[in-house]
C-alpha positions as CSV (number, residue, x, y, z in Angstrom):
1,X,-26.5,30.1,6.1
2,X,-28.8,27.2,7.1
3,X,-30.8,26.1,4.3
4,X,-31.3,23.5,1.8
5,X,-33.1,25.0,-0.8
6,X,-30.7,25.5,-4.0
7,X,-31.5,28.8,-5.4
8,X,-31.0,30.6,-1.7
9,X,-27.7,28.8,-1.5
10,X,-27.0,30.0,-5.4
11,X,-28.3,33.6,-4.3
12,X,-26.3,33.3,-0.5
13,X,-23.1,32.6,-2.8
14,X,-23.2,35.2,-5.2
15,X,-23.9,37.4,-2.2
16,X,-21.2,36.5,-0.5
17,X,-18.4,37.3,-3.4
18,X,-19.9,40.7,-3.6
19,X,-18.7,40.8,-0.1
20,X,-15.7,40.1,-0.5
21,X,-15.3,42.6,-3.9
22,X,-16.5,45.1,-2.0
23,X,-14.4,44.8,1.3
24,X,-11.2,45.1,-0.9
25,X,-13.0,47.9,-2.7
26,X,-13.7,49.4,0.6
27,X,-17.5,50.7,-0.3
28,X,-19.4,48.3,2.0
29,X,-22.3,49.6,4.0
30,X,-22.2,49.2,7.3
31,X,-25.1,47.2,7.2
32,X,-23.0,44.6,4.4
33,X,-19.8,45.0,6.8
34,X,-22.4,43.1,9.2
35,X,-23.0,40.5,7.3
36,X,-19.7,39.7,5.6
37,X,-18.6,39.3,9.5
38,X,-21.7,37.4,10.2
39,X,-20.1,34.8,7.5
40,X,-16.8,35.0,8.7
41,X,-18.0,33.6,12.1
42,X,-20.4,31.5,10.6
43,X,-17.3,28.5,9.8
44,X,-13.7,28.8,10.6
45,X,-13.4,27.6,6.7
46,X,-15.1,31.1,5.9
47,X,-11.9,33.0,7.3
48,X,-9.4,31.1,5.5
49,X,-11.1,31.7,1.9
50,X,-11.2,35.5,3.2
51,X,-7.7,35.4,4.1
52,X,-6.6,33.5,0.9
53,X,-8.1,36.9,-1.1
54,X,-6.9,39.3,0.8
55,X,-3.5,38.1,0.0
56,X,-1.3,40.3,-1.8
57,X,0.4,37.7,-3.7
58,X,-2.9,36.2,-4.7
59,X,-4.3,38.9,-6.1
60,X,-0.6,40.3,-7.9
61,X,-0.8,36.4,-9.0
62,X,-4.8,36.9,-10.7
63,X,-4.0,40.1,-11.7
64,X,-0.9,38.7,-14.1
65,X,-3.5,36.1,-15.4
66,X,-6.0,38.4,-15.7
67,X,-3.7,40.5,-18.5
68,X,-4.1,37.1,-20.4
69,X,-8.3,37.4,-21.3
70,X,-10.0,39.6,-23.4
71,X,-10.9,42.5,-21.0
72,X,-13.9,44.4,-21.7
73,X,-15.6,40.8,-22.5
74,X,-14.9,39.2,-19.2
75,X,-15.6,42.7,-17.4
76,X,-19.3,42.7,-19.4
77,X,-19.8,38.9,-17.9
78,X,-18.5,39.8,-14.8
79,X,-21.1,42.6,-14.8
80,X,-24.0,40.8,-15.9
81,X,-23.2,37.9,-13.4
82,X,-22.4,39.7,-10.3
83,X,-24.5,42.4,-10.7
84,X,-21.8,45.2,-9.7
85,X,-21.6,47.6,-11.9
86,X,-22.7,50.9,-10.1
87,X,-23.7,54.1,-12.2
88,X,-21.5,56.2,-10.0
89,X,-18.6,53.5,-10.1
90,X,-15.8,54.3,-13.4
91,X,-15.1,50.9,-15.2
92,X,-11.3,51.0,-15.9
93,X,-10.2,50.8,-19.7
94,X,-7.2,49.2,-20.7
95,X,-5.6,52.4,-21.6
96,X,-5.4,53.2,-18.2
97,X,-3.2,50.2,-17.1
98,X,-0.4,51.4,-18.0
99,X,-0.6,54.2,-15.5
100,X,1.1,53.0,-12.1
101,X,-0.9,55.7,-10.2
102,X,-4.0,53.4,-11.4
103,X,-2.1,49.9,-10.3
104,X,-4.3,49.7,-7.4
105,X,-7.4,50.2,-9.0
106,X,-6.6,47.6,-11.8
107,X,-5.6,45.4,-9.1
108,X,-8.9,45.7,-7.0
109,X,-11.3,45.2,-10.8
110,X,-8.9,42.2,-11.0
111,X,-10.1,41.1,-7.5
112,X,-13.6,41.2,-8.2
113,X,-13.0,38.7,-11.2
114,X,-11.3,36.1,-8.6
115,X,-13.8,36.8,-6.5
116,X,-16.6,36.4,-9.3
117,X,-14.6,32.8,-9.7
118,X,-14.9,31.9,-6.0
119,X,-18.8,32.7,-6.9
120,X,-18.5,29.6,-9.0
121,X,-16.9,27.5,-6.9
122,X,-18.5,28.1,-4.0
123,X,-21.8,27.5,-6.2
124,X,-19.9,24.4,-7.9
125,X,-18.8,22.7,-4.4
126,X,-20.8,23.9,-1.6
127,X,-24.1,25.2,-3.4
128,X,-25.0,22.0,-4.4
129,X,-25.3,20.1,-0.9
130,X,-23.8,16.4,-1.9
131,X,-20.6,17.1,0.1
132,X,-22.9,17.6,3.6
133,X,-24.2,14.5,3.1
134,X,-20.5,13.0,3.4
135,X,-19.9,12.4,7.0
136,X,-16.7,11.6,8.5
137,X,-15.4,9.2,11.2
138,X,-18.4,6.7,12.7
139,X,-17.9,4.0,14.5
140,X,-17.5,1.0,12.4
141,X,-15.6,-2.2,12.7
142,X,-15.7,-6.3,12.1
143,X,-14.6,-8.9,13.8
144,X,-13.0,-12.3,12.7
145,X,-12.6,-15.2,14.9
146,X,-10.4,-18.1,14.2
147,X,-12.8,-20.6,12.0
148,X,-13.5,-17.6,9.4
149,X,-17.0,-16.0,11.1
150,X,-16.9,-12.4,10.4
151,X,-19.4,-10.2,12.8
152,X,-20.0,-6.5,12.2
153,X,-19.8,-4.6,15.2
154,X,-22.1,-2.2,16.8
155,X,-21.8,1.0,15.5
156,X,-23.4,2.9,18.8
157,X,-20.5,1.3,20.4
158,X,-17.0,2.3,20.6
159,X,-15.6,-0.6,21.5
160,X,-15.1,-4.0,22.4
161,X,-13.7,-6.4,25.8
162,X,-11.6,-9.1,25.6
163,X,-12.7,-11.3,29.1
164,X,-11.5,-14.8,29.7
165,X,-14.4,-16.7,28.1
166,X,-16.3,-13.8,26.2
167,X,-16.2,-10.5,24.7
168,X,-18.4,-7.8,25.4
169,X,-19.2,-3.9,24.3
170,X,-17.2,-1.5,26.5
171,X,-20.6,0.1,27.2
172,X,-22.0,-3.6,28.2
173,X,-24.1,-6.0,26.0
174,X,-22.4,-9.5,24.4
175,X,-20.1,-9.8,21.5
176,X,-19.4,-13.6,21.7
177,X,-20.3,-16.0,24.5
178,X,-18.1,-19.3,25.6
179,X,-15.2,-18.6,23.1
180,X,-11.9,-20.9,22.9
181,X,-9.7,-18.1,24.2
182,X,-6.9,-19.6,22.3
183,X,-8.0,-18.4,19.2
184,X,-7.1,-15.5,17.0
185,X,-9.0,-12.9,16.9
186,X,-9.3,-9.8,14.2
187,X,-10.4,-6.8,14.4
188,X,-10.7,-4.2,11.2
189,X,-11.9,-0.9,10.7
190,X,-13.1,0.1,7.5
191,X,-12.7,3.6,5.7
192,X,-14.8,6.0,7.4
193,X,-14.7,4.6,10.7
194,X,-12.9,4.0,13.9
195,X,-13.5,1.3,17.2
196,X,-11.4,0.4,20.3
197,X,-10.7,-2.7,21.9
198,X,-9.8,-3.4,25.4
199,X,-7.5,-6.5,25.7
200,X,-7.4,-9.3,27.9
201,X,-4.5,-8.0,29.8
202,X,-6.5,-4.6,30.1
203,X,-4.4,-2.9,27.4
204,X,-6.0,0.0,25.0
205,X,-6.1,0.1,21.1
206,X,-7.8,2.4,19.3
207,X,-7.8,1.8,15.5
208,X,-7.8,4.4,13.3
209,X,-9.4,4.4,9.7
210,X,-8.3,1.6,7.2
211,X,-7.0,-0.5,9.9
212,X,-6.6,-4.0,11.4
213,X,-5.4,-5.3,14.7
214,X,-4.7,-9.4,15.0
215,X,-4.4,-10.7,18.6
216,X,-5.1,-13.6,20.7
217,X,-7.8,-14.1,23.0
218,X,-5.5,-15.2,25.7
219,X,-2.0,-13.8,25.8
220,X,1.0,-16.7,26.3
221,X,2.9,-16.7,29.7
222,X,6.1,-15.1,28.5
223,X,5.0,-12.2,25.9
224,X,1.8,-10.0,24.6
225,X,1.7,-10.1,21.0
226,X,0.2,-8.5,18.3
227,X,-0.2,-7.3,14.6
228,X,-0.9,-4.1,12.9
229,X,-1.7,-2.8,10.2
230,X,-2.8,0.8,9.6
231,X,-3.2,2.9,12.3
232,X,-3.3,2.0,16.0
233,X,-2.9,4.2,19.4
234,X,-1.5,1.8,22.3
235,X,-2.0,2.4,26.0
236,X,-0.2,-0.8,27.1
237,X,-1.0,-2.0,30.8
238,X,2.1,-2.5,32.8
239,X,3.7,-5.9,33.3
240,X,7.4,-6.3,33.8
241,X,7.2,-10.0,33.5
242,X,5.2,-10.2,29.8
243,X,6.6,-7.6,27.6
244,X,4.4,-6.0,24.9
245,X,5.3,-6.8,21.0
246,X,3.5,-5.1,17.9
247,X,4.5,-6.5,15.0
248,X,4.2,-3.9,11.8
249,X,6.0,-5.7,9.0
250,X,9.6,-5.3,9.1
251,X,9.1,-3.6,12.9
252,X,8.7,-4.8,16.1
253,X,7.7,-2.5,19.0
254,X,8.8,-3.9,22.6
255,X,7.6,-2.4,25.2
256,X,6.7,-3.3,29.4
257,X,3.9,-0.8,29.7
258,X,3.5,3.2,28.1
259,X,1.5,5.3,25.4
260,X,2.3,5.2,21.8
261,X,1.4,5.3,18.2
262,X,2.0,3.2,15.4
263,X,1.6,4.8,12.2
264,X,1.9,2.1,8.9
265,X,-0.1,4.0,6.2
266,X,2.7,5.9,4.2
267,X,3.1,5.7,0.4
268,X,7.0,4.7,0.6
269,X,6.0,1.8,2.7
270,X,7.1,3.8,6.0
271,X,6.9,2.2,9.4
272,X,6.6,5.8,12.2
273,X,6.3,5.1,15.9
274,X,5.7,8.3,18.1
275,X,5.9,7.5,21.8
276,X,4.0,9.8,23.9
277,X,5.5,9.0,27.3
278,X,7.6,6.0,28.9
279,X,9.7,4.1,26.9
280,X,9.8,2.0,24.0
281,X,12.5,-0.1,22.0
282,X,11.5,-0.4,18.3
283,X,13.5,-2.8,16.4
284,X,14.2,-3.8,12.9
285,X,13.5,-7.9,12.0
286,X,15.7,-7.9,9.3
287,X,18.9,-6.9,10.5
288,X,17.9,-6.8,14.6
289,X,19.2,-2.8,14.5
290,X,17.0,-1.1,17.2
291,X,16.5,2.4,18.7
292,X,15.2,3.1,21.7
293,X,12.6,5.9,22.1
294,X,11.8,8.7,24.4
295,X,8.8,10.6,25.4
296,X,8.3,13.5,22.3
297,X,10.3,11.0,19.7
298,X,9.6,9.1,16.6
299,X,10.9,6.5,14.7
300,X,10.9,6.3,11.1
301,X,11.5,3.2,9.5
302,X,11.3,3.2,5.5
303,X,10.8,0.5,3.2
304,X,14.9,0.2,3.2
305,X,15.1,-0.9,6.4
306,X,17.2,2.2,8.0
307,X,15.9,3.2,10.8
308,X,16.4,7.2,12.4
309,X,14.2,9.2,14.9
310,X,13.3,12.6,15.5
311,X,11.5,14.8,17.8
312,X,7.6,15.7,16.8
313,X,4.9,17.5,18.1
314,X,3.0,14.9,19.8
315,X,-0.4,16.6,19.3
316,X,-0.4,17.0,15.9
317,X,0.9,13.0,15.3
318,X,-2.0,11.8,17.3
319,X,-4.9,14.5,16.4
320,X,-7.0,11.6,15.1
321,X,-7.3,10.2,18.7
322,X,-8.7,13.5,19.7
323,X,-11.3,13.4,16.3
324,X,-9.4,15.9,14.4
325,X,-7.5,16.0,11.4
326,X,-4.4,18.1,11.6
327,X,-2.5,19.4,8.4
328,X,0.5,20.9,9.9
329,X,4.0,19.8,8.6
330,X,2.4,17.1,6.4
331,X,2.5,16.6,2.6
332,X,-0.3,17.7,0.3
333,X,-1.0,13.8,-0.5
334,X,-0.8,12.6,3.1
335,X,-3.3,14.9,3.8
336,X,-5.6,13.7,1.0
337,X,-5.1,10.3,2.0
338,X,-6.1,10.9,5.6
339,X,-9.1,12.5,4.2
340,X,-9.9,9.7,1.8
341,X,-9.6,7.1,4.7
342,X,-11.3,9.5,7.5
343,X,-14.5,9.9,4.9
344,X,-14.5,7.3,3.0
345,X,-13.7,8.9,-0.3
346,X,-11.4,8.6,-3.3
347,X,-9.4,11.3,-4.4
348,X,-8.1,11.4,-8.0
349,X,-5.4,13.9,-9.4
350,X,-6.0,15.3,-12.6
351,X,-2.4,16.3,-13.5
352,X,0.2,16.3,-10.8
353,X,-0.3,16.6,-7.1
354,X,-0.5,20.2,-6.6
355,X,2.5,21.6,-4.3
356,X,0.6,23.1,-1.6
357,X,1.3,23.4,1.8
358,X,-1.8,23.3,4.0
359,X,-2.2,24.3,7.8
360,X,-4.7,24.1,10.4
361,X,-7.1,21.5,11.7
362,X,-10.7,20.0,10.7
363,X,-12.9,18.3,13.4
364,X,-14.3,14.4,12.4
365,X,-17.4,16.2,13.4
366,X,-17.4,18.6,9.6
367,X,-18.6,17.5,6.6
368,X,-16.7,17.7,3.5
369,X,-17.8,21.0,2.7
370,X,-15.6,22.2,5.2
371,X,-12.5,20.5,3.4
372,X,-13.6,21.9,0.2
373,X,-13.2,25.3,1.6
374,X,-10.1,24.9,2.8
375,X,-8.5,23.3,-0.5
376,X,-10.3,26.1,-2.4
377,X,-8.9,28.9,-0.2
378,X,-5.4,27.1,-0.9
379,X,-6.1,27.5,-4.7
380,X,-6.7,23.8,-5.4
381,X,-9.6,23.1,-7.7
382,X,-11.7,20.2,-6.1
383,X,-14.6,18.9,-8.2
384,X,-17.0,16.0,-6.7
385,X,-18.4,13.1,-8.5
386,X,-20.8,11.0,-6.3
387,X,-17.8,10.0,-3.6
388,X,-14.8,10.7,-5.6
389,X,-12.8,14.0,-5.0
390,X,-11.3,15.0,-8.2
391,X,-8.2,17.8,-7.3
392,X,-6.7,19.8,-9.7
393,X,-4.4,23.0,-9.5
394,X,-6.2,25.4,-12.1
395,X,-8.0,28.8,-11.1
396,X,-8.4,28.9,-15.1
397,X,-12.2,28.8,-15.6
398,X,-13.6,25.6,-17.4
């Protein structure tokens, strides 16, 4: 549903659970069948809420919490809020639980209460609009030249060329003019953004969120050196006479010329390097230990120094490139901390991280409405304050 006006989204949400109540209670209209479809194809976020309910462990799961409230006063609220109590439709009494031919039917009212809590959060999280108005990914970066001068960048550009006297927009238009191309040069990309930069040897970066990139205007005869920090994707122009050197604190990258990502971001201090084809040597400073990658392989390299590789599914280590977020085979907190870099938020625990295993995919082009469905379809609580994501792991109303 398209609208901004508060009391349609309030009235579109409390719709919706009825929806849902009613498709496990399997007395829809055909006419509601419509529009509970309607809102399943209205946002891929939609189906996984849906999914989440129709779960048979969810709703065994609500239906032991549900034995903890005071029945026949969260039935009349649920009544009076939801507005589904039918004439024709039998309430079930507590007396009647006890009867396994009635299991079912227990565990259907039971549905309609986690469905009445969706109502809330749904009105809580997407009802009231301030996540839409939290974009993610722009373009947005700064750079720094040798003597200190700091220039935001163009943010209807993607990116930025290194020449041999001056550095341009990708799409043309001047950076700098007449620069010493001896200097060091720095390029950082904030939260919430992303930028490229061609280099003077013709060589591709592309900075993710959170990330900085320190290189020289002019390369030296023998080697192509640079520092990261963050997240950077390399397409490294050939040259079997100047190898390629990315420096990530206690790693080194040398390479002559191929494809490959350099991941720095991880809470234990963890170097990964995922080479997407050619070759490339990574190699510990500290002890000069190295491994030497192939296409489909990635390095890890903790803060301890020991170094071990594995084999990855390319696409899902480099979504970001294609302006996606993937969630497959990664930690709960990873995935928040991609989503606090990617839109610029700050997410806040209350109580442990939940352990929750998330799958799929967002585009940079959804708001963060569309990551508070899928939390809340994963049974994580998110709460938003201005443009701090507050997560907890509580279905218990407040």
């Amino acid at each position: 549903m398209n609208t901004n006006n508060p009391h349609q989204k309030e009235q579109y949400s409390r719709y919706v659970a009825q929806l849902i109540a009613g498709h496990i209670r399997k007395n829809l209209s055909e006419s509601q069948q419509a529009d509970l479809q309607i809102w399943l194809e209205d946002d891929p976020a939609n189906l996984l809420i849906f999914k989440d309910f129709m779960d048979v462990e969810t709703r065994l799961s609500s239906l032991r919490t549900y034995t903890a409230y005071d029945t026949e006063s969260q039935l009349a609220k649920l009544e009076q809020l939801m507005g589904v109590a039918d004439p024709e439709t039998e309430v079930l009494k507590p007396a009647l639980w006890l009867s396994w031919k009635r299991v079912v039917a227990v565990a259907a009212v039971v549905f309609i209460v986690f469905a009445a809590g969706m109502f809330f959060y749904i009105q809580l999280f997407v009802a009231k609009g301030e996540e839409s108005q939290i974009q993610p990914m722009t373009n947005m970066a700064t750079l720094q030249t040798a003597n200190g001068k700091i220039m935001e960048l163009s943010n209807q550009q993607e990116g930025i060329l290194v020449g041999q006297d001056n550095i341009t927009y990708s799409a043309g238009g001047k950076v700098i003019d007449d620069y010493p191309s001896a200097t060091m040069l720095s390029l950082s990309v904030p939260v919430g953004g992303n930028y490229q930069v061609v280099l003077p040897d013709g060589t591709k970066v592309r900075l993710n969120a959170a990330s900085q990139l320190k290189f020289p205007g002019k390369f030296s005869d023998s080697t192509r050196t640079v520092e990261l920090e963050g997240e950077g994707y390399f397409e490294v122009t050939h040259d079997v006479k100047k190898p390629f050197l990315v420096k990530s604190g206690k790693q080194l990258v040398r390479v002559l010329g191929t494809v490959f990502n350099i991941n720095t971001y991880s809470r234990q201090s963890t170097v990964k390097t995922t080479l997407i084809n050619g070759s490339v040597r990574v190699i510990n400073v500290n002890n000069q230990t190295s491994l030497l990658l192939k296409p489909g392989q990635q390095s890890i390299m903790p803060g301890d120094g020991i170094s071990q590789k594995k084999i990855v599914d390319v696409a899902e280590e480099v979504a970001w490139i294609h302006k996606a977020i993937s969630f497959n085979d990664k930690s709960f907190a990873d995935i928040m901390d991609e989503i606090s870099r990617s839109y610029g938020i700050e997410v806040v625990y209350e109580g442990p991280i939940p352990d929750v295993q998330l799958f799929g995919s967002i585009n940079h082009s959804d708001n963060l409405s569309s990551v508070l469905k899928v939390l809340i379809a994963s049974d994580v609580i998110p709460r938003l304050e201005g443009r701090k994501l507050i997560i907890s792991k509580d279905r218990q109303p407040r």
